[in-house]
C-alpha positions in Angstrom: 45.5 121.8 72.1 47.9 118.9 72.0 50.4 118.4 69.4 48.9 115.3 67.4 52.7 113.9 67.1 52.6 114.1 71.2 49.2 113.1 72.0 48.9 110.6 69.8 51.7 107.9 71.4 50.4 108.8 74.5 46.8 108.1 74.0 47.9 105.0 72.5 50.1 104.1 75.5 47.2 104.4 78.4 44.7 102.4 75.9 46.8 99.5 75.4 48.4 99.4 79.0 44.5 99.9 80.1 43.2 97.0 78.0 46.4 94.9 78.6 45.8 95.3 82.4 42.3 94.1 82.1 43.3 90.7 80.1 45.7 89.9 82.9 43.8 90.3 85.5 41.2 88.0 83.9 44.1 85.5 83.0 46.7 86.2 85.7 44.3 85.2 88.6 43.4 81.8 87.2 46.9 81.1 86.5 48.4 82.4 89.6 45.8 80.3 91.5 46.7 77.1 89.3 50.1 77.5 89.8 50.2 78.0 93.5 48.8 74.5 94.0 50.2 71.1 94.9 53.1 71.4 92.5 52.9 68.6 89.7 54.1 68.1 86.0 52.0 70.2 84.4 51.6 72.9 87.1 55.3 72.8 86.7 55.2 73.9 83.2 52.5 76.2 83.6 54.6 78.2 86.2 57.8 78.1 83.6 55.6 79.4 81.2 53.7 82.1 83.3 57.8 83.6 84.4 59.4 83.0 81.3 58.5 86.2 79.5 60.0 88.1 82.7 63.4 86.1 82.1 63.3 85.4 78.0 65.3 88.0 75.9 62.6 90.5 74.6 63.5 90.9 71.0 64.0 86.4 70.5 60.6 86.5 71.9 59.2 88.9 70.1 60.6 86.7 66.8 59.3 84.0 67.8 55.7 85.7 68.4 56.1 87.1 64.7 56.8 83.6 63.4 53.3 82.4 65.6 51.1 85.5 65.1 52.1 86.2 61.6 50.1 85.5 59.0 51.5 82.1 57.7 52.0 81.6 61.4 49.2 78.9 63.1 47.9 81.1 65.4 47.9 84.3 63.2 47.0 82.6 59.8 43.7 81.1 62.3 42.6 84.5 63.4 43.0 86.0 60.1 41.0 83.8 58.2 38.2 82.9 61.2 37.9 86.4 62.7 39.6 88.6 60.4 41.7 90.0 63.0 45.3 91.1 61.7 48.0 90.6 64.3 51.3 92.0 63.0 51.6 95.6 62.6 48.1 96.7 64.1 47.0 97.6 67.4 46.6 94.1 68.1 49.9 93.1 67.7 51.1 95.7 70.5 48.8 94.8 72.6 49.4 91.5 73.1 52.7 92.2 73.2 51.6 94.5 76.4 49.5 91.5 78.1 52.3 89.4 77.8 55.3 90.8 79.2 52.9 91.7 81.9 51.0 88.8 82.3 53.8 87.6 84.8 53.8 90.4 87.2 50.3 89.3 87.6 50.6 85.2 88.0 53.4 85.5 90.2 51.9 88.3 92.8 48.7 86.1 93.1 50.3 82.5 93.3 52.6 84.7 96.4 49.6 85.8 98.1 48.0 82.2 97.9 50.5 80.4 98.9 51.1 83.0 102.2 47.1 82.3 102.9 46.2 80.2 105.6 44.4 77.4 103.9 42.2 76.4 107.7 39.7 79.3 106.0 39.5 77.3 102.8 38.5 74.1 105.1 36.3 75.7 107.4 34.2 76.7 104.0 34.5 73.4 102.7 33.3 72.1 106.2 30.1 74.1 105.9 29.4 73.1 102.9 30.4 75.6 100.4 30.6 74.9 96.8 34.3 76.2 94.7 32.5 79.4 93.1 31.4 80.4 96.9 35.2 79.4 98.2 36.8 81.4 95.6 34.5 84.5 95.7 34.3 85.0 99.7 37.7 83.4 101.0 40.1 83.1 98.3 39.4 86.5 96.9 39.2 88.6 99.5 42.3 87.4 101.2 44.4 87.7 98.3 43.3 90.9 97.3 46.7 93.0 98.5 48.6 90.7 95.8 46.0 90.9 93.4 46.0 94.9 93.7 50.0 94.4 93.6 50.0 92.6 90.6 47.4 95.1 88.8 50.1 97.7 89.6 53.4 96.3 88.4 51.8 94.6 85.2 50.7 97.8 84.3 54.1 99.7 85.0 55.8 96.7 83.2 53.0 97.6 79.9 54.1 101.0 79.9 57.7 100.6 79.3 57.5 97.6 76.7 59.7 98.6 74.2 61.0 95.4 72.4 58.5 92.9 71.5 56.2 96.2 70.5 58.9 97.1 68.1 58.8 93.6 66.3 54.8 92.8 66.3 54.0 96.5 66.0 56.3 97.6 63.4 56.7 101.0 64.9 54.7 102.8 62.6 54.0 106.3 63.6 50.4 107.7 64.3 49.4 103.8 64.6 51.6 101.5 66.8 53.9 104.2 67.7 53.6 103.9 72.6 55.6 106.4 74.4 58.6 104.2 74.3 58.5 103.8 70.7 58.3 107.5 70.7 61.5 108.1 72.8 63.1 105.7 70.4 62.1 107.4 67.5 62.8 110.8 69.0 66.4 110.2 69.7 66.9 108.1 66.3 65.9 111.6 64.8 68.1 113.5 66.7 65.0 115.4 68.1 66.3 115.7 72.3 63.2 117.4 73.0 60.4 116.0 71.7 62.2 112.9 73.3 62.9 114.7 76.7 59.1 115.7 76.6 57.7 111.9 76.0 60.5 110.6 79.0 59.4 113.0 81.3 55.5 111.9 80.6 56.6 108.3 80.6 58.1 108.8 83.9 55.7 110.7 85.7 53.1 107.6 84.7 55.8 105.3 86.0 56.5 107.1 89.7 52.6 107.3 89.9 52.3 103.6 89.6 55.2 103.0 92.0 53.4 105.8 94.7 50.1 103.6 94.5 51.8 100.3 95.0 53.8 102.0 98.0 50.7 103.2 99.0 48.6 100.1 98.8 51.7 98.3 101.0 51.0 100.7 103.4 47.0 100.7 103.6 47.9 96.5 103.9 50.8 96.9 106.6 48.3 99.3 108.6 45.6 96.8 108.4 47.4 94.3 110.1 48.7 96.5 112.9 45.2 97.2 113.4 44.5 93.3 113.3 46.9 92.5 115.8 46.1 95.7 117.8 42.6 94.5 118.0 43.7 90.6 119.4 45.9 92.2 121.7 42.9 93.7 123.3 40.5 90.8 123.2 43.8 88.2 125.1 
């Protein structure tokens, strides 16, 4: 049976890097479409925005959560009072911090694929009349998918690492917001080399396994387009 004191952060770990992935591929793909378009003041901003957690000191931007999300914060106070929901030092707290150090990975690999798509398929649908659900569902979709399946992969890789906005709107507190990363801190702090050795090895493992499936899903795309061009070469 596993040790509770193992189990526990990594159980934690694979729920919020699940959950996390989920909320940015419902957010990322809306903002990486946004931002790929006809650049502008506002898609400007957006874009800042969307990359500034992947460039922003993790521990001044996990303060400056704390001060938002906390509970004399606007945003925190709000949920608190309206939904109940507690922000700092719950499961909540670390995983937002999750979505949003991740939430990048995701924007940027879908505005790349966008922008690399050859917009003549988005006019030939327009041309035959289809609507912007249709468009986005049967062209934009499908042809992005390799960056959307790219971006799936790196935010969660990025989620399982997070160590320092986790440790400010989590609090760190063992059994409850304690993620594998945590754990290795913790570990070490206490002078406990193995327990820490056994949570980096786990940690690791998880990480190599999400960098074999994005090698992987590099090569199914690069062997697709062989194929593609193999089967032009034959029809010329």
């Amino acid at each position: 049976m596993m040790d509770i004191l193992t189990g526990a952060p990594l159980l934690l770990t694979l729920k919020v890097s699940a959950l996390s992935v989920l909320l940015q591929f419902l957010v990322g793909i809306p903002v990486g479409l946004y931002i790929a378009g006809r650049k502008g003041p506002w898609r400007r901003l957006a874009d800042i925005l969307a990359t500034l957690p992947m460039i922003f000191p993790p521990m001044a931007l996990g303060f400056f959560l704390l001060l938002l999300l906390g509970r004399n914060g606007p945003v925190g106070g709000f949920l608190l009072e309206v939904f109940g929901i507690k922000m700092i030092f719950t499961f909540w707290g670390i995983l937002f911090a999750a979505f949003i150090v991740g939430l990048p990975f995701m924007a940027k690999s879908v505005q790349a694929s966008r922008r690399q798509m050859d917009g003549t398929l988005i006019e030939a649908a327009e041309t035959l009349g289809k609507g912007p659900a249709a468009i986005l569902f049967r062209v934009i979709l499908p042809n992005i998918r390799s960056g959307v399946l790219t971006g799936i992969l790196l935010a969660f890789g990025r989620s399982l690492g997070e160590v320092g906005i986790s440790l400010i709107l989590g609090g760190n507190i063992v059994g409850r917001t304690e993620t594998l990363s945590l754990a290795i801190y913790n570990a070490v702090f206490d002078g406990d080399f193995q327990r820490a050795a056994k949570f980096s090895i786990t940690l690791s493992v998880l990480a190599i396994a999400v960098l074999l499936l994005l090698n992987g899903a590099h090569y199914r795309q690069g062997l697709q387009k062989v194929l593609e061009w193999g089967r032009k070469i034959r029809h010329t």
